[in-house]
mmCIF file as gemmi writes it, N, C-alpha and C atoms, coordinates in Angstrom:
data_model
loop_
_atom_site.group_PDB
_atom_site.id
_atom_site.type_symbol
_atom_site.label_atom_id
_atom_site.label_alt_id
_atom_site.label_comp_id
_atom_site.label_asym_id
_atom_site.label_entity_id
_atom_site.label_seq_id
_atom_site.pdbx_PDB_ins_code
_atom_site.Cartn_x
_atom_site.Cartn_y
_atom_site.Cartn_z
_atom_site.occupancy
_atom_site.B_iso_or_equiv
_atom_site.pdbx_formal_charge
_atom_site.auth_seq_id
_atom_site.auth_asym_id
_atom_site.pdbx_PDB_model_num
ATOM 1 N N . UNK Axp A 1 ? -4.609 -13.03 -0.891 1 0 ? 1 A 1
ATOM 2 C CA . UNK Axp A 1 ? -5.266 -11.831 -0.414 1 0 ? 1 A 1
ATOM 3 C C . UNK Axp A 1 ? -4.681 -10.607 -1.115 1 0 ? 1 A 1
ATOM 4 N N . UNK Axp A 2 ? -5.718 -9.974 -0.968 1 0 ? 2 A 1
ATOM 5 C CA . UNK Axp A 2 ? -5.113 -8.43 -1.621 1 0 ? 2 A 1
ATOM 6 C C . UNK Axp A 2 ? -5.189 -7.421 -0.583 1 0 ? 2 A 1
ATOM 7 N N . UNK Axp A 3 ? -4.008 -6.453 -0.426 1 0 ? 3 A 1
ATOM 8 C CA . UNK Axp A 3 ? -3.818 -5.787 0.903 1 0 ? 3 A 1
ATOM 9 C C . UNK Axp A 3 ? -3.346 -4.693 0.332 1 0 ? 3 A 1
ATOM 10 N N . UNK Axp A 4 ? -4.042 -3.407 1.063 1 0 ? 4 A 1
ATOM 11 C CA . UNK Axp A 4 ? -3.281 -2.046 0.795 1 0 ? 4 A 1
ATOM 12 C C . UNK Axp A 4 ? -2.805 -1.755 1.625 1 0 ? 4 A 1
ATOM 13 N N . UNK Axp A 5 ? -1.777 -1.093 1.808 1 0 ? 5 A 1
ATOM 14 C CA . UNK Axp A 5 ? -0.835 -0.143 2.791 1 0 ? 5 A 1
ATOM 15 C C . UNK Axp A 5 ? -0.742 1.428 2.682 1 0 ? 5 A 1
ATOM 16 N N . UNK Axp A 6 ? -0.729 1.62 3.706 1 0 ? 6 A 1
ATOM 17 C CA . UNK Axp A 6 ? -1.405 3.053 3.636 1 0 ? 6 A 1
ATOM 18 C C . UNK Axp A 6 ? -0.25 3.931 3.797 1 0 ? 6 A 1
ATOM 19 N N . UNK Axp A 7 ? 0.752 4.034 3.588 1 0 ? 7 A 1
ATOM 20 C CA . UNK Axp A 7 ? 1.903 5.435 4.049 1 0 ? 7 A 1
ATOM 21 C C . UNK Axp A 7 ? 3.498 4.948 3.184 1 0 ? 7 A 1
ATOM 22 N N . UNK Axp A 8 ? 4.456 5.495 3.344 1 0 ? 8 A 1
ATOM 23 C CA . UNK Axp A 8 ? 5.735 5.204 2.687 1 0 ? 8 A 1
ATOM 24 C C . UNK Axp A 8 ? 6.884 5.382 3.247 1 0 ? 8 A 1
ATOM 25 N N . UNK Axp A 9 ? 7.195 5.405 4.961 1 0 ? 9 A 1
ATOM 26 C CA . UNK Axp A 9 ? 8.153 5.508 5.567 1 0 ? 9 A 1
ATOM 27 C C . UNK Axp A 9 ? 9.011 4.052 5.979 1 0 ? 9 A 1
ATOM 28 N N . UNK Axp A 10 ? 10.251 3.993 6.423 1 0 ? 10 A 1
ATOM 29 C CA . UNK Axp A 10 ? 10.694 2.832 7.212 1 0 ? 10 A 1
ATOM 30 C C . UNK Axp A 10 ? 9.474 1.759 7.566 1 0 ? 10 A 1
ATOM 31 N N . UNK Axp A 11 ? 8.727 1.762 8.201 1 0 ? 11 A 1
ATOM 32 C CA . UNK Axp A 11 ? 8.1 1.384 9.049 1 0 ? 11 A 1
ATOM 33 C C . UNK Axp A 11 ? 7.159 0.583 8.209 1 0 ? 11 A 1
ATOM 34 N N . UNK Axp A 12 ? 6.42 1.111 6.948 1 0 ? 12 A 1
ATOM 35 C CA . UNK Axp A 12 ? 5.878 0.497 5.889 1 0 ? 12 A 1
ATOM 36 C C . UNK Axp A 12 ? 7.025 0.033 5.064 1 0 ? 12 A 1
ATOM 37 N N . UNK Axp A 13 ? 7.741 0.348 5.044 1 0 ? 13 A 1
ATOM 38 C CA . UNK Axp A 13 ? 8.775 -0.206 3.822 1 0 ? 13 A 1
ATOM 39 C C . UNK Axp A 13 ? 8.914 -1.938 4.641 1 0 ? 13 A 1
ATOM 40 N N . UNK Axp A 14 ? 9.15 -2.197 6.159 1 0 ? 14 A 1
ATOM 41 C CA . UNK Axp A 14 ? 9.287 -3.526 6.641 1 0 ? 14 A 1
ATOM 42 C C . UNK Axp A 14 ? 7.737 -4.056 6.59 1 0 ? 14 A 1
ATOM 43 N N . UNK Axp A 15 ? 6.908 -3.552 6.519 1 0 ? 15 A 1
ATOM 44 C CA . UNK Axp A 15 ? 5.635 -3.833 7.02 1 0 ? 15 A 1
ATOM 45 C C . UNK Axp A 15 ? 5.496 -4.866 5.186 1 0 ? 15 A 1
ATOM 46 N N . UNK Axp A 16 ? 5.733 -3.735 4.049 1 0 ? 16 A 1
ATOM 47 C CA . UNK Axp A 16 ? 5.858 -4.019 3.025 1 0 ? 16 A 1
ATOM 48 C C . UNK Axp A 16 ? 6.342 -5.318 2.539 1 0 ? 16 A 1
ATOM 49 N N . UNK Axp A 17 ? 7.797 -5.595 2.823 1 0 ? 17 A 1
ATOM 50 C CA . UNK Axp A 17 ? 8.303 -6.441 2.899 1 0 ? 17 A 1
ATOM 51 C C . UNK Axp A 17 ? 8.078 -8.058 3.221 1 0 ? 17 A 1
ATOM 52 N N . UNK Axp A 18 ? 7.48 -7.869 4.546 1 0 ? 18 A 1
ATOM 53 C CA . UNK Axp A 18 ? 6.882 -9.036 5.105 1 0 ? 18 A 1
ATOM 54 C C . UNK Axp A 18 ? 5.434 -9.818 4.183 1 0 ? 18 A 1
ATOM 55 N N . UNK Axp A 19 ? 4.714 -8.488 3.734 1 0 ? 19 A 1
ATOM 56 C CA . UNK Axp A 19 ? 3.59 -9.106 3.356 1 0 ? 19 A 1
ATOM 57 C C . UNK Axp A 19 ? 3.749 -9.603 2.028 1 0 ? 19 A 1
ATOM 58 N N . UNK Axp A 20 ? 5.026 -8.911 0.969 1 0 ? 20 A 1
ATOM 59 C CA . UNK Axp A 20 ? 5.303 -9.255 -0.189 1 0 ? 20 A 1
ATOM 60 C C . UNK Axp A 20 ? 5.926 -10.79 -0.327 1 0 ? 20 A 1
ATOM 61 N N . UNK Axp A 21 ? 6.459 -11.241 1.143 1 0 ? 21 A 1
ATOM 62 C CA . UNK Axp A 21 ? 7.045 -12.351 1.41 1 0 ? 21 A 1
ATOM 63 C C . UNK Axp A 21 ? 6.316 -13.811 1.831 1 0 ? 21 A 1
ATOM 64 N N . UNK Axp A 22 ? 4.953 -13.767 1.76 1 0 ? 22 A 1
ATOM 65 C CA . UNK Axp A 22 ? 4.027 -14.153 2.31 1 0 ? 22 A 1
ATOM 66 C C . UNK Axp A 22 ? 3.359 -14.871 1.461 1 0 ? 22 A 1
ATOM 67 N N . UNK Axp A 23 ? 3.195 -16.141 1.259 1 0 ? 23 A 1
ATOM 68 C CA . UNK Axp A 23 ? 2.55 -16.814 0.025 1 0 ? 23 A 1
ATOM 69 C C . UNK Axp A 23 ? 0.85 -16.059 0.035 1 0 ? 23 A 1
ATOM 70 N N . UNK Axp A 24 ? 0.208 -15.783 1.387 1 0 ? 24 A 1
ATOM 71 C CA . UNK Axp A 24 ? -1.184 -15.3 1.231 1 0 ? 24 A 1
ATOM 72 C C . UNK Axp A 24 ? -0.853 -13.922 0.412 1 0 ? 24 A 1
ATOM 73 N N . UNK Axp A 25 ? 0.138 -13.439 0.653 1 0 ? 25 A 1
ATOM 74 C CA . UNK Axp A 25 ? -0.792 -11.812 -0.293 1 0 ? 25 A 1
ATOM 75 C C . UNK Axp A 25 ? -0.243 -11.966 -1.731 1 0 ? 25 A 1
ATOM 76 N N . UNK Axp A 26 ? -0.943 -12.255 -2.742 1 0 ? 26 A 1
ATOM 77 C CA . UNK Axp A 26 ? -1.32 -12.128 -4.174 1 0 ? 26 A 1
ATOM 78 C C . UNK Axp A 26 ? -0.701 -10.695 -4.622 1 0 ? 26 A 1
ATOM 79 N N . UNK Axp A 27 ? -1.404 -9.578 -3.915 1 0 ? 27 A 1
ATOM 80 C CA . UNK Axp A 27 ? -1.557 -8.269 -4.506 1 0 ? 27 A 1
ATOM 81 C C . UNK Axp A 27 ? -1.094 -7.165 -3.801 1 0 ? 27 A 1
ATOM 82 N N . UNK Axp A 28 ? -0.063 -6.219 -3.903 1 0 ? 28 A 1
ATOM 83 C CA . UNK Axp A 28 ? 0.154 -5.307 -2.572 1 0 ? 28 A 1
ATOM 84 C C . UNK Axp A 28 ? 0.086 -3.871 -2.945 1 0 ? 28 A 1
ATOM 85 N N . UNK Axp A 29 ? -1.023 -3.308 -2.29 1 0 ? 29 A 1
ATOM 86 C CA . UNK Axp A 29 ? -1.449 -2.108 -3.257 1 0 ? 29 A 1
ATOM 87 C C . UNK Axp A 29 ? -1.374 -0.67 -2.441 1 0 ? 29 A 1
ATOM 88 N N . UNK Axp A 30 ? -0.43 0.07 -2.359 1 0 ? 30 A 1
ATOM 89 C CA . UNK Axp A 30 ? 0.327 0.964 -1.873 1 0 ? 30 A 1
ATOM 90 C C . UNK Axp A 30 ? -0.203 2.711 -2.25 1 0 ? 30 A 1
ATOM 91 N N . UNK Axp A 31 ? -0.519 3.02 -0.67 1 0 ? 31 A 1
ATOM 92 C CA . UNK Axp A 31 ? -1.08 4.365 -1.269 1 0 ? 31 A 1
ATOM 93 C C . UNK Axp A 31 ? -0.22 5.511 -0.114 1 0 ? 31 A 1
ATOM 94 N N . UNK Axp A 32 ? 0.945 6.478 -1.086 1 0 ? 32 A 1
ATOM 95 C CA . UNK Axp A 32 ? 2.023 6.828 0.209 1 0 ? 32 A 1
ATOM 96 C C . UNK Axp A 32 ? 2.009 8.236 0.002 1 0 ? 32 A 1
ATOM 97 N N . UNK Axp A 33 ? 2.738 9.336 0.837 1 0 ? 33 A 1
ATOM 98 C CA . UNK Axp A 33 ? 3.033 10.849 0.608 1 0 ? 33 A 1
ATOM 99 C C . UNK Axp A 33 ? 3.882 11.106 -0.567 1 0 ? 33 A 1
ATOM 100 N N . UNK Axp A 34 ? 4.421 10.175 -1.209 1 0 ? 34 A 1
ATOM 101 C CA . UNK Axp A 34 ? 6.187 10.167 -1.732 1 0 ? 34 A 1
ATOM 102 C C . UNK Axp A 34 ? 5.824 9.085 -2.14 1 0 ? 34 A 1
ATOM 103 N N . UNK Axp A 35 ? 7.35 8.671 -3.001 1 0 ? 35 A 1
ATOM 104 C CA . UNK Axp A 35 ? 7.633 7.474 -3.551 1 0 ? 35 A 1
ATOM 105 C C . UNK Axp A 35 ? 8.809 6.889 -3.135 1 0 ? 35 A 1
ATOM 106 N N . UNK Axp A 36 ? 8.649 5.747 -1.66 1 0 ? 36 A 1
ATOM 107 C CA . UNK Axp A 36 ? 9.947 5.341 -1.403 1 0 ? 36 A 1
ATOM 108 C C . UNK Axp A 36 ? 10.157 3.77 -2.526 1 0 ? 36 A 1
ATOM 109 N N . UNK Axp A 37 ? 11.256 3.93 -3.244 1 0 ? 37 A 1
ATOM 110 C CA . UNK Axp A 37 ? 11.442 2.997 -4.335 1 0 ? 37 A 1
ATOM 111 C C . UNK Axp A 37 ? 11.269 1.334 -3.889 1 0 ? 37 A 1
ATOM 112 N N . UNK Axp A 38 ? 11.952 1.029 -2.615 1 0 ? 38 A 1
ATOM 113 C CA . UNK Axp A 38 ? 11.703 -0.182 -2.112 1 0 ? 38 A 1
ATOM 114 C C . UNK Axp A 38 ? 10.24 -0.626 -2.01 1 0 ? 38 A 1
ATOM 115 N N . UNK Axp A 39 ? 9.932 0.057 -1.741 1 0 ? 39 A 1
ATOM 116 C CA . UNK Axp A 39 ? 8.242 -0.299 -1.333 1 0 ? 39 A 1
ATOM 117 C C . UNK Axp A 39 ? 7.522 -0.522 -2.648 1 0 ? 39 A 1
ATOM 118 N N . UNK Axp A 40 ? 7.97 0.984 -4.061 1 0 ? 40 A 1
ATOM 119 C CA . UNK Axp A 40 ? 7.346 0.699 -4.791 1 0 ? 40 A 1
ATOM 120 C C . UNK Axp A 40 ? 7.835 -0.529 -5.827 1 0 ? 40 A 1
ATOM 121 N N . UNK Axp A 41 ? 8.787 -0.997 -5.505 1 0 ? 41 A 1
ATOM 122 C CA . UNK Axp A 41 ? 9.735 -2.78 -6.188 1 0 ? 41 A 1
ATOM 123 C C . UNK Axp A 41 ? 8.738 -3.168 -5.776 1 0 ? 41 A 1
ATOM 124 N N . UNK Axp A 42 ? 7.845 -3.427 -4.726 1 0 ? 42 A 1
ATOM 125 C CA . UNK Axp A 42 ? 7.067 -4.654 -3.709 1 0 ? 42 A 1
ATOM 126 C C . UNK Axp A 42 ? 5.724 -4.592 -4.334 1 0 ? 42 A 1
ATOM 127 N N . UNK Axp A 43 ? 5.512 -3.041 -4.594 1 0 ? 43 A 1
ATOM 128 C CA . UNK Axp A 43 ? 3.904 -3.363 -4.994 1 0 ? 43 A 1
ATOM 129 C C . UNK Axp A 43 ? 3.245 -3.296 -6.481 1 0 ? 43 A 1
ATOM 130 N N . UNK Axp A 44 ? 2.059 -3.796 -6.392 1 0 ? 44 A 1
ATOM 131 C CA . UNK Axp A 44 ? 1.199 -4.158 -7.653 1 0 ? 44 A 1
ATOM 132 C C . UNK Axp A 44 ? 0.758 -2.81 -8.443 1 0 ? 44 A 1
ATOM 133 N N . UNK Axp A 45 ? 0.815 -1.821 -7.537 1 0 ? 45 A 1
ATOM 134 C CA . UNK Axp A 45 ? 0.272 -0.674 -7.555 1 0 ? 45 A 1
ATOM 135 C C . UNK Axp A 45 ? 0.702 0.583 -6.839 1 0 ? 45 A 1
ATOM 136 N N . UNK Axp A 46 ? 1.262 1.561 -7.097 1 0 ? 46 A 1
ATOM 137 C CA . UNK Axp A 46 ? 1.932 2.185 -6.049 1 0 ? 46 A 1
ATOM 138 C C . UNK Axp A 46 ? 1.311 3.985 -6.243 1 0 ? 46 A 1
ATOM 139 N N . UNK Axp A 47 ? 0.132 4.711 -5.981 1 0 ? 47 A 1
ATOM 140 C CA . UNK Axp A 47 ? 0.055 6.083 -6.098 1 0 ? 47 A 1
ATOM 141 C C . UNK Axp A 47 ? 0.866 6.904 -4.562 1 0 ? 47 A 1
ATOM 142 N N . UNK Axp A 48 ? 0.717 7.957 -5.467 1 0 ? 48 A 1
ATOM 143 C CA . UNK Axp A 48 ? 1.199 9.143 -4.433 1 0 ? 48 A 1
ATOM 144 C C . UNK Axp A 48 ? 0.104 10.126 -4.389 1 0 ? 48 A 1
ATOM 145 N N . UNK Axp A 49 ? -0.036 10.626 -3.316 1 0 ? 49 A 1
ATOM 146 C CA . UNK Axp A 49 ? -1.459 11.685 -3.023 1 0 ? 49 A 1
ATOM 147 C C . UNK Axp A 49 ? -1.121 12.154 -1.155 1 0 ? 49 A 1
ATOM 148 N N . UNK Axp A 50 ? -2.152 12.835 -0.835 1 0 ? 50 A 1
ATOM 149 C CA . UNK Axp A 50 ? -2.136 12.842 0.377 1 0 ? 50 A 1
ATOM 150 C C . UNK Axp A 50 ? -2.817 11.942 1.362 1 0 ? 50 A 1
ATOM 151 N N . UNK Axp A 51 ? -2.107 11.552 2.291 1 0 ? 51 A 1
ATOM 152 C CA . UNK Axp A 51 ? -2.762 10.174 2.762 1 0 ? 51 A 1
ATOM 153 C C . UNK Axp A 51 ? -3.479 11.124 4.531 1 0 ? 51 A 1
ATOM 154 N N . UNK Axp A 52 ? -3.98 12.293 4.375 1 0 ? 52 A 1
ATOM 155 C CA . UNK Axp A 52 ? -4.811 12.958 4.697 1 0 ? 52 A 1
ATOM 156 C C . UNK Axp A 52 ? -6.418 13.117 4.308 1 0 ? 52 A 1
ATOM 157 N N . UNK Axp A 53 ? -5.894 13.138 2.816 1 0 ? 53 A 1
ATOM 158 C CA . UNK Axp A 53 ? -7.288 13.181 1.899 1 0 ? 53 A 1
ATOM 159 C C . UNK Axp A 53 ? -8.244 11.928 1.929 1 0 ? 53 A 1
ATOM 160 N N . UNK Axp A 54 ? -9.125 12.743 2.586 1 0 ? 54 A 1
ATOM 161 C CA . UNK Axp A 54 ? -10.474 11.573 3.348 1 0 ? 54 A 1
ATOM 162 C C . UNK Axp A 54 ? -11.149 11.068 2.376 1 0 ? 54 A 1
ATOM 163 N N . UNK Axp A 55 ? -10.853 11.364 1.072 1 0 ? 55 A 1
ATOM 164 C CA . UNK Axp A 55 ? -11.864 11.117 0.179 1 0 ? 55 A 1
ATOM 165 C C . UNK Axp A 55 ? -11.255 9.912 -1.134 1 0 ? 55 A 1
ATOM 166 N N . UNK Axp A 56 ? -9.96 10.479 -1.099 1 0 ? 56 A 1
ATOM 167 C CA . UNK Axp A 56 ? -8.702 9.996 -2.26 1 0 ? 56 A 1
ATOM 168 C C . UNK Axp A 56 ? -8.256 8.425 -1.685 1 0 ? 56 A 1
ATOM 169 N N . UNK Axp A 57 ? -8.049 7.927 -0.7 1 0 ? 57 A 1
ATOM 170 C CA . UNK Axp A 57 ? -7.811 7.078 -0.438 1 0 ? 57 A 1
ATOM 171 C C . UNK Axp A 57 ? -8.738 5.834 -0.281 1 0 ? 57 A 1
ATOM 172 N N . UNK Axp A 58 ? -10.093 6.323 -0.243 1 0 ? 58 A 1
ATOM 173 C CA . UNK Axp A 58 ? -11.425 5.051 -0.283 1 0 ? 58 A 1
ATOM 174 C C . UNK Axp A 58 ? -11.689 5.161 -1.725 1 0 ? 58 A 1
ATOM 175 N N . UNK Axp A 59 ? -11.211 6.108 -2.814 1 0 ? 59 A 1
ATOM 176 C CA . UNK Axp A 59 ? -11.598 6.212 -4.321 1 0 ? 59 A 1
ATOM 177 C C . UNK Axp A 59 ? -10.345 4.921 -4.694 1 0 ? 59 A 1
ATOM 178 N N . UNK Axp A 60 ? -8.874 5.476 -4.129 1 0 ? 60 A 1
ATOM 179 C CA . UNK Axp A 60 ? -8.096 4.435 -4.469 1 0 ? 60 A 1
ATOM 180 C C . UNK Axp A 60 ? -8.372 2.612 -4.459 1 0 ? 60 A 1
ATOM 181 N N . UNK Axp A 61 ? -8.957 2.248 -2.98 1 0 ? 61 A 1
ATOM 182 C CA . UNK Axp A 61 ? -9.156 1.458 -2.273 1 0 ? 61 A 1
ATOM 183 C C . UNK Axp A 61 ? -10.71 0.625 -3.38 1 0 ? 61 A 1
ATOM 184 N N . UNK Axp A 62 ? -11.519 1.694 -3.213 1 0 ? 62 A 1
ATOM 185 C CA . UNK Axp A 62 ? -12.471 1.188 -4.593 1 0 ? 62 A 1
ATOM 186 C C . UNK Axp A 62 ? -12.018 0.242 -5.658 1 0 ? 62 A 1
ATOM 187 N N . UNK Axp A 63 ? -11.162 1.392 -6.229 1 0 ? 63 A 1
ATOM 188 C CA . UNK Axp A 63 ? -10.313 0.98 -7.846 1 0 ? 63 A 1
ATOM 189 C C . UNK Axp A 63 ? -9.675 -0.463 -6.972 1 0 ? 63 A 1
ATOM 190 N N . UNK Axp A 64 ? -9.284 -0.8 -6.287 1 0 ? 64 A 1
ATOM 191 C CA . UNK Axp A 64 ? -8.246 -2.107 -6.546 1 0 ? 64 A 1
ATOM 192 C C . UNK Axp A 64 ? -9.109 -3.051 -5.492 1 0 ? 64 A 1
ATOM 193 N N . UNK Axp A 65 ? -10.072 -3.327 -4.982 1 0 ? 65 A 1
ATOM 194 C CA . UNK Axp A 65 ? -10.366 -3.871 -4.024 1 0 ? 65 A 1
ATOM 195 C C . UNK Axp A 65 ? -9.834 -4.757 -2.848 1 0 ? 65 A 1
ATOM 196 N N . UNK Axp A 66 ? -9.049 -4.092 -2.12 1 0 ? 66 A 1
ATOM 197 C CA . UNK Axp A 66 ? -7.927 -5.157 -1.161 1 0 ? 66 A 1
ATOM 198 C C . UNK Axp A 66 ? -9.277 -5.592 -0.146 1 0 ? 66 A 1
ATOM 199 N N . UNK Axp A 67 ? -8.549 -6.877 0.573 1 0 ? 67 A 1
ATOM 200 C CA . UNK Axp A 67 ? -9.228 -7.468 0.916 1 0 ? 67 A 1
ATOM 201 C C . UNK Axp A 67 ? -9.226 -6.963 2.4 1 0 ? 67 A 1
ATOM 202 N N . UNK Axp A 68 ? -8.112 -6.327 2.721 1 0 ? 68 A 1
ATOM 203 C CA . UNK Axp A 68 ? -8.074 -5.45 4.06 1 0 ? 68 A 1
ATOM 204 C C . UNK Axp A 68 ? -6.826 -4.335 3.744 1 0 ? 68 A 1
ATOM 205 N N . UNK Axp A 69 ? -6.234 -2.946 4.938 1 0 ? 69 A 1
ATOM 206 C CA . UNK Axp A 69 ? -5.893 -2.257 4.818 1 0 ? 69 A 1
ATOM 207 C C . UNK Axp A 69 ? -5.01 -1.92 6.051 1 0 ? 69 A 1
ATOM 208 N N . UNK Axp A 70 ? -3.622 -1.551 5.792 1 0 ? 70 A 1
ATOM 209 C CA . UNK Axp A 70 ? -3.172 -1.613 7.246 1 0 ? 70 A 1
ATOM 210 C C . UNK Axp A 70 ? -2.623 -0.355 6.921 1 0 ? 70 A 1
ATOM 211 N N . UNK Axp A 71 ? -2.777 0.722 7.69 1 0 ? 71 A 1
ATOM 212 C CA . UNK Axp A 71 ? -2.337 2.432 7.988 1 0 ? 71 A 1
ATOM 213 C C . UNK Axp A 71 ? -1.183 2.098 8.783 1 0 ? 71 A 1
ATOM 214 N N . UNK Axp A 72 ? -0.002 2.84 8.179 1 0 ? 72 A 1
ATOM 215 C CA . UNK Axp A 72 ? 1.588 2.567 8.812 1 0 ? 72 A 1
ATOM 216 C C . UNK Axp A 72 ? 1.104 3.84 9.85 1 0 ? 72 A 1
């Protein structure tokens, strides 16, 4: 599976972790405020933007097609 994560605090950094650990997820495609480095080791793909911007994050989500999306 291919999975995006939506933010870059603690909370995604374990969330991160788990799914990178996981024979199902293939792809881990990371869209955060910042760049926390652990998270970005984990993923396939890692931008920074505002994870406010209603528009920037379904353009991201487009470009990589995850197969679902979990908002930290």
């Amino acid at each position: 599976m291919k999975i995006l994560l939506i933010g870059n605090g603690a909370r995604e950094h374990i969330i991160a972790e788990k799914l990178a650990a996981s024979p199902k997820c293939q792809e881990l495609f990371v869209y955060g405020s910042a760049v926390n480095p652990g998270i970005k080791k984990l993923a396939s793909v890692y931008e920074v933007g505002n994870t406010n911007d209603g528009a920037a994050i379904p353009k991201f989500a487009e470009a990589h097609r995850p197969d679902f999306a979990i908002v930290g």
